[in-house]
C-alpha positions in Angstrom: -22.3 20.3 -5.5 -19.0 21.1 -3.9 -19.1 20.1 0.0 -17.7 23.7 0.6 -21.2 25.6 -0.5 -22.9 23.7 2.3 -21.0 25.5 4.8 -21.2 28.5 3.1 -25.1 28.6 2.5 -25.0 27.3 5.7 -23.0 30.4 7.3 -24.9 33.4 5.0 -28.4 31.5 6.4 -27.2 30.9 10.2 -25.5 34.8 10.3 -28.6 36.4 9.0 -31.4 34.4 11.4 -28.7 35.8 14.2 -28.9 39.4 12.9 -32.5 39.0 12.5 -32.7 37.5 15.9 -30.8 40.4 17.8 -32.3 43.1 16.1 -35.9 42.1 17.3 -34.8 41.4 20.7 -32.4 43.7 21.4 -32.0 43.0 25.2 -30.7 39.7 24.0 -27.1 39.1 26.4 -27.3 35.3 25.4 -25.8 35.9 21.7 -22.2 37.4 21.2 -21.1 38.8 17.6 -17.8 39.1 16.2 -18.8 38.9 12.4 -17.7 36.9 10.3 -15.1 35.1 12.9 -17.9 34.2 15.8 -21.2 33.6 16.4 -22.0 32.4 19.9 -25.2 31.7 22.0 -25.3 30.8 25.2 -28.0 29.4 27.1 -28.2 28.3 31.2 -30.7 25.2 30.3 -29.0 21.6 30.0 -27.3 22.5 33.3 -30.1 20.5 35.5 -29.1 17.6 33.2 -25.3 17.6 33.6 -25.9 17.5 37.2 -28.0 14.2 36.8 -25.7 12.6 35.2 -23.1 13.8 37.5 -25.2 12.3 40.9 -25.4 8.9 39.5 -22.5 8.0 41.0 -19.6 10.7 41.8 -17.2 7.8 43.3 -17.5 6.3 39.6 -16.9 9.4 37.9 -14.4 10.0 39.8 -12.4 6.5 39.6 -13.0 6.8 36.0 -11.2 9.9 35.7 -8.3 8.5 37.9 -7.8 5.9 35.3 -8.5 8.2 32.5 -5.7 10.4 33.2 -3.6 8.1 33.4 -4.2 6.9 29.8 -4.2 10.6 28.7 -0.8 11.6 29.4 0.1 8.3 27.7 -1.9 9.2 24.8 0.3 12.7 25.2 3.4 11.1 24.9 2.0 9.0 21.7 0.9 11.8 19.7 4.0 13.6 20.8 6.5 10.5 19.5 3.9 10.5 16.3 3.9 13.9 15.4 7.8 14.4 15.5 8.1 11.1 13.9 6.0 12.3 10.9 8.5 14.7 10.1 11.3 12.5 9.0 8.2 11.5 6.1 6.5 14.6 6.0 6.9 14.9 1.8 6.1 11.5 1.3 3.1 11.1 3.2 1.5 14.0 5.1 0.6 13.0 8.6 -1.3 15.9 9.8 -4.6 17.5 7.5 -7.9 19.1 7.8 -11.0 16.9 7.9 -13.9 18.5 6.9 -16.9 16.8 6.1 -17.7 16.9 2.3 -14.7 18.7 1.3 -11.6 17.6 -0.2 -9.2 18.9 1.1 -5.6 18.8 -0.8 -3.3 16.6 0.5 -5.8 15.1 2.5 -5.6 10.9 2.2 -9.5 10.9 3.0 -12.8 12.0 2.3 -15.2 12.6 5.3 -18.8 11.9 3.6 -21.0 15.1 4.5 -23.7 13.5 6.8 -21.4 10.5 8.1 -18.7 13.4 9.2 -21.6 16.1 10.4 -23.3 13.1 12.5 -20.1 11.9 13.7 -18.9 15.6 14.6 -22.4 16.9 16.2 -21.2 13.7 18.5 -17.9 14.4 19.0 -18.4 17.7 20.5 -21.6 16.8 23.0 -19.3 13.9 24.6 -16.7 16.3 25.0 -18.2 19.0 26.4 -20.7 17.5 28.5 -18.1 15.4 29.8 -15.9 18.7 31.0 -19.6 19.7 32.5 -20.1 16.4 34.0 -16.7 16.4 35.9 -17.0 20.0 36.9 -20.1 19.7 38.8 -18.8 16.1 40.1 -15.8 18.2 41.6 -18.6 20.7 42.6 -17.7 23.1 40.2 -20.6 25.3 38.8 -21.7 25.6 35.4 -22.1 29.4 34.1 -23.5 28.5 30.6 -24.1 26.1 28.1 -23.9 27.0 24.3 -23.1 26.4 20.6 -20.5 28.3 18.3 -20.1 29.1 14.7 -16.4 30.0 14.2 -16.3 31.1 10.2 -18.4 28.3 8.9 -17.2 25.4 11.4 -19.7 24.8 13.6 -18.7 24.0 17.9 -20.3 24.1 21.1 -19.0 24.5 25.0 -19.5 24.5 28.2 -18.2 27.2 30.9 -17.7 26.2 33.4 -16.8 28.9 36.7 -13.1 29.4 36.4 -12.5 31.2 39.6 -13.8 28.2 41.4 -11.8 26.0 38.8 -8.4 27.8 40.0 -9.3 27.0 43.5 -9.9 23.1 42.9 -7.1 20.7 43.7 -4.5 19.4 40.8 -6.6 16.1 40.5 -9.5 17.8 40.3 -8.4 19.8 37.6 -6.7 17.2 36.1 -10.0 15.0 36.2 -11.8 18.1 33.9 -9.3 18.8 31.9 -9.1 15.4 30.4 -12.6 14.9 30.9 -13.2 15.6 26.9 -10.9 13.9 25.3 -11.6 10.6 27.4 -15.3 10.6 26.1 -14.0 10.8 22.7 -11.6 8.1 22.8 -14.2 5.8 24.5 -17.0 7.0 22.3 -14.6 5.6 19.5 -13.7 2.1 21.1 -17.2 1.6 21.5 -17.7 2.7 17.3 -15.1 0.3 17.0 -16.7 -2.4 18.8 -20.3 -1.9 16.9 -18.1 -1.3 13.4 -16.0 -5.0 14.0 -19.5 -6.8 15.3 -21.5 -5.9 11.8 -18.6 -6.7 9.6 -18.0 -10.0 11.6 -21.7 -10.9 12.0 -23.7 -9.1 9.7 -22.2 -8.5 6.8 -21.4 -12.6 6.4 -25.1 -13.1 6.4 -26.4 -10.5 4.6 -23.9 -9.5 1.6 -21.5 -11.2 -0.7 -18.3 -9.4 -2.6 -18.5 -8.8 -5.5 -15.1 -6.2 -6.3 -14.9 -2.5 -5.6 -16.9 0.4 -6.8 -15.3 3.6 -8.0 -17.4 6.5 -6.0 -14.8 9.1 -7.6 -12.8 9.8 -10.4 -10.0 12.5 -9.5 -9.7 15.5 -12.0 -7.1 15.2 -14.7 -6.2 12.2 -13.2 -4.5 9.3 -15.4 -7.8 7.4 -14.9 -9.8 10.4 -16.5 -11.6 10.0 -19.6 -11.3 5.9 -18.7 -12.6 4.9 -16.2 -16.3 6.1 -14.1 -18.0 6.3 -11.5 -20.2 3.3 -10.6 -18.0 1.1 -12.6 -16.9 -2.0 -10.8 -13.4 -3.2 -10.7 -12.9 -6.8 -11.2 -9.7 -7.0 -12.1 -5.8 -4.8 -12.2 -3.9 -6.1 -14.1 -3.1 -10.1 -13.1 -4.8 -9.3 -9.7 -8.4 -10.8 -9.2 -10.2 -8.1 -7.3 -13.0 -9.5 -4.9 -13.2 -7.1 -2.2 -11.4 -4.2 -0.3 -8.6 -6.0 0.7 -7.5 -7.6 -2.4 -8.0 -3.7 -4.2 -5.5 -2.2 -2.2 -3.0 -5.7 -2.5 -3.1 -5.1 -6.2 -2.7 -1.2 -6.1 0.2 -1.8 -4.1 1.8 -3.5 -6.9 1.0 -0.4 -9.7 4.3 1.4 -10.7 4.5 4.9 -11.9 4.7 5.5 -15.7 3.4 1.5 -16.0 0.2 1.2 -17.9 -2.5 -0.8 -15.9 -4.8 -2.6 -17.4 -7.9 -2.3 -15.5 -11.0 -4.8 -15.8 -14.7 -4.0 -15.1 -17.9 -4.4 -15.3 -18.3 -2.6 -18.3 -15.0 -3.6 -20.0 -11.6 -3.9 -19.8 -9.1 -0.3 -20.0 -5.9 0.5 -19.9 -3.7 3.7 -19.4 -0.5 5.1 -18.3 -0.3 5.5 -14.4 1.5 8.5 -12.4 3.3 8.7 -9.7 1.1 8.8 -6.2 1.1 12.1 -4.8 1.6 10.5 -1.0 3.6 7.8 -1.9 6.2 8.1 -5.1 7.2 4.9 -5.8 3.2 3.9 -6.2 1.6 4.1 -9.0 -1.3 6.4 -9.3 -4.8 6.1 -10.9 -6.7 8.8 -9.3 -9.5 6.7 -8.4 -11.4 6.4 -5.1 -13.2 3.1 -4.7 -15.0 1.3 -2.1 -16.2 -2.6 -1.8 -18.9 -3.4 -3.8 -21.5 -5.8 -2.5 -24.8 -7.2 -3.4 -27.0 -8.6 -1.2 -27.6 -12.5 -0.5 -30.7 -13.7 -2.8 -32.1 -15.5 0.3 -32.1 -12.1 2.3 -33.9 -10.5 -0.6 -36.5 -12.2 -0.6 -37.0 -12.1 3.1 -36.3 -8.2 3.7 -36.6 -7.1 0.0 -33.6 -4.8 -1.8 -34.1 -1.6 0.4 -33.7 -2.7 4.3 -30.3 -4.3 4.1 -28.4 -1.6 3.1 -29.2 0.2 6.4 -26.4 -1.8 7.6 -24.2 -0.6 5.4 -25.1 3.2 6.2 -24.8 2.1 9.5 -21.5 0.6 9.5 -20.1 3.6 7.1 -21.7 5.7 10.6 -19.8 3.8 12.8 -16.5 4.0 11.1 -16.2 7.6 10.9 -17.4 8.1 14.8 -14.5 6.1 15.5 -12.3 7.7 12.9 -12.9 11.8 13.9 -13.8 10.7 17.8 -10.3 8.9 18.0 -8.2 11.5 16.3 -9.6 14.7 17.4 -9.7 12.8 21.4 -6.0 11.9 20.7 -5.1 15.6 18.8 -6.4 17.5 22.0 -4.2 15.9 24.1 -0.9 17.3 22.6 0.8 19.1 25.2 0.1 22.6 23.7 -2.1 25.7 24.9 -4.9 26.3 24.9 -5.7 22.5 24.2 -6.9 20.2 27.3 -3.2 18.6 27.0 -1.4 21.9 27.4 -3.6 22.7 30.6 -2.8 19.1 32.0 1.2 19.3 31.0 0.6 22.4 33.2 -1.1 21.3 35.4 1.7 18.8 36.5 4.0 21.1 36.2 2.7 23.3 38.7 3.2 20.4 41.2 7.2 21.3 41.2 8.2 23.9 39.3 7.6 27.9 39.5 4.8 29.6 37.8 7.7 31.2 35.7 9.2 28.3 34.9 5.4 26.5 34.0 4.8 29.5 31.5 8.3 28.6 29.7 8.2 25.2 29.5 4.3 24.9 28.0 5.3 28.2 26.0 8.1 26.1 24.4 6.1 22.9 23.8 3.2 25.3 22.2 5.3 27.1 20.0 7.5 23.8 18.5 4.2 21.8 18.6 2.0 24.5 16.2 5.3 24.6 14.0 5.4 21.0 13.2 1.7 21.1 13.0 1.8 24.2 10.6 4.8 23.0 8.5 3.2 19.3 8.2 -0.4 21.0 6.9 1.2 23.8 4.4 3.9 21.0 2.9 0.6 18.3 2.4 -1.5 20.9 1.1 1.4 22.4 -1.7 1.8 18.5 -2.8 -1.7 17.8 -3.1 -2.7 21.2 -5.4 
């Protein structure tokens, strides 16, 4: 089944339970409607929690903060240099898409797996936002509520902290909550990384051997259709020996459009006229979507048996896309554009010499050219992938 029905069987079940849910109680303030764009609830619990973790030690919080601010407005002026670079190759290879877990989106050079991208998400947003809360009661500033989100069918959560108070704060203090989020997510994703790098060093050495790539997909009225399968193994392209992920792509990267590959598997050997790759024209294109095969190690077999090891490889695939969405969403927040924590830090610092008026059009400016690259990078990768 399409990816997208999840969401929206997902949506019609979540929506109704809501509607269900307020008509029986109707005195219920914790749940806000704005059908079909919002579904929030709010809740006060979890705050006794935050302000645990936020009393094992303030100083640390607080010197971790320091050093994390630092690295977020040089992670500001990366994405920045990215983004604007991306446009000199915008129709070659689109630089900016929506990831959504089990969907394909067009244009998009990956596939979030459904429960990989869902887990990694769910994580993604309690770091985050817990990390906002965690610095806003470090600074002393109080927590109002607590709660989850459905926007359409993209699911969110938040915490509110008292803005009043929040106005009041000092610059670093603000500057400490306001970077808060995005922090947590780009250590949450070294720390992915770290776990990811230890099983494929480690692990996977003792446990599994290579043995080619795997095609998980075969792309509609692709040149591969009606050749190639799923669960085929690729051995070899062409005069390329294929043994594991590495060497696939090597050998890809020699395929030239209107060429014909021949492509040798486990079941055979094919061949057929390649296209031109949609992100990349001077590549040739298949339309497959392959991953490394591997088998597992006879003497770990017969210790563990054929189901336990390949926990690792769940695992692993687990690890990579924490690290994947963690990293890029951390990084994507901290573009210097409203209402995102980077636009309230650029202002932040602005504030320090310039006039309120002078704040409002220099953060107006960097919102406005920022959400047109961003709009005019999505809309180009999306045409090109249809």
């Amino acid at each position: 089944m399409n990816g997208i029905w999840y969401y929206v069987i997902g949506f019609f079940i979540i929506w109704t339970i809501a509607f269900i849910y307020k008509a029986y109680k109707k005195d219920s303030d914790n749940i806000e409607f704005d059908f079909p764009l919002l579904l929030m609830i709010k809740t006060k619990k979890f705050r006794g929690f935050i302000d645990k973790l936020a009393n094992l030690s303030p100083r640390f919080w607080k010197w971790y903060m320091n050093v994390g601010i630092v690295i977020c407005f040089i992670a500001m002026v990366f994405m920045s240099y990215i983004l604007i670079q991306s446009l000199s190759t915008v129709f070659e290879t689109p630089s900016v898409s929506v990831l959504i877990p089990g969907v394909e989106v067009p244009g998009s050079p990956i596939v979030i797996p459904f429960l990989s991208g869902l887990i990694a998400i769910a994580l993604l947003i309690i770091v985050h936002e817990f990390s906002h809360g965690i610095l806003s009661r470090v600074e002393d500033i109080d927590i109002k509520s607590i709660g989850v989100l459905l926007f359409i069918i993209l699911p969110g959560a938040f915490v509110e902290p008292d803005e009043k108070q929040i106005e009041k704060a000092s610059r670093v203090s603000k500057l400490r909550i306001y970077g808060a989020g995005s922090m947590a997510n780009i250590v949450l994703a070294v720390i992915a990384l770290l776990l990811f790098a230890a099983i494929g060093n480690f692990v996977y050495p003792a446990v599994y051997e290579d043995q080619g790539v795997e095609i998980v997909q075969v792309v509609d009225n692709a040149p591969a259709q009606g050749y190639l399968k799923e669960s085929m193994v690729i051995n070899q392209i062409n005069d390329n020996v294929v043994t594991n992920a590495t060497s696939y792509s090597d050998a890809v990267l020699t395929l030239k459009p209107n060429s014909i590959a021949n492509i040798s598997t486990d079941t055979g050997t094919y061949s057929f006229k390649l296209g031109a790759n949609p992100n990349n024209k001077s590549i040739g294109y298949m339309g497959i979507k392959a991953q490394q095969h591997m088998v597992i190690k006879e003497n770990i077999k017969k210790t563990y048996g054929d189901v336990l090891p390949w926990g690792w490889l769940a695992l692993e695939d687990l690890l990579k896309w924490i690290y994947i969405i963690n990293l890029s969403v951390g990084l994507f927040n901290l573009l210097p554009m409203k209402p995102l924590d980077g636009g309230l830090m650029l202002k932040e610092v602005l504030s320090y010499k310039f006039k309120e008026e002078h704040v409002k059009l220099i953060t107006d400016y960097f919102t406005c050219f920022i959400a047109i690259v961003i709009i005019f990078s999505l809309v180009v990768g999306i045409v090109s992938g249809l």
